[in-house]
N, C-alpha and C positions, 0 to 999 in steps of 0.2 A: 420710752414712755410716750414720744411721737410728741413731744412739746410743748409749750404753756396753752397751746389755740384747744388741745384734748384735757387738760389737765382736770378742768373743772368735771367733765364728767368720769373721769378715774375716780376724785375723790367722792362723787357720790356715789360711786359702786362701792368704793372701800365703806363709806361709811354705812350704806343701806346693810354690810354683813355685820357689823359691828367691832370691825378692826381700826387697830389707832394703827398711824401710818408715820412717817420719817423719812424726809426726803435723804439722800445720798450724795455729799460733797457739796461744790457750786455754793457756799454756802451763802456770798454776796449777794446771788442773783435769788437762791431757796430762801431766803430769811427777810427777805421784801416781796416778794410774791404770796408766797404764803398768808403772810400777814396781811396783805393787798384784796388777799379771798377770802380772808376773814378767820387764817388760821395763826393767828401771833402768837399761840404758847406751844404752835407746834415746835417738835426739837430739830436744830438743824446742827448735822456734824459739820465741826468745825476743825481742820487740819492743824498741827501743833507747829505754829510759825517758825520759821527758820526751817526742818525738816525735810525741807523738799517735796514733801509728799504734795503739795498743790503751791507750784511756784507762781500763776498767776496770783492765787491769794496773798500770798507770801508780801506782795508789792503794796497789796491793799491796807486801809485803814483796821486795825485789828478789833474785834469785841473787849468791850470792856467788862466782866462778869464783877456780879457782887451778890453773895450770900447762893452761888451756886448756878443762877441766873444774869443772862444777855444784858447789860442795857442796851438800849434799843440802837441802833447804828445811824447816821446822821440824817436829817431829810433830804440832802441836796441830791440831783442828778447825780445817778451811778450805781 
């Protein structure tokens, strides 16, 4: 995707066609960015803890979901 420095012009090409978009893994780093450019109900996949499939994550603070939805993940640094 070439980075968060291009990012913001991706998403106005996705949005100028009229496609909804979803970032791919990272979800610590996608689910504060996102939100950051003003996209907070965008969805960010989130790996099924313990699984291995994203052991960095694995380490982190987990989402708390309720009624199907994120609460939001803490504001501190990280």
């Amino acid at each position: 995707m070439a980075g968060i420095t291009r990012l913001r012009g991706i998403l106005d090409q996705i949005e100028a066609t009229g496609t909804l978009f979803a970032p791919h893994m990272f979800a610590h780093v996608h689910s504060r960015v996102f939100a950051a450019l003003g996209y907070a109900t965008c969805p960010s996949e989130w790996g099924v803890p313990g699984s291995g499939v994203d052991q960095y994550a694995d380490s982190l603070p987990q989402p708390t979901l309720r009624d199907g939805f994120m609460e939001p993940l803490s504001d501190e640094p990280g």
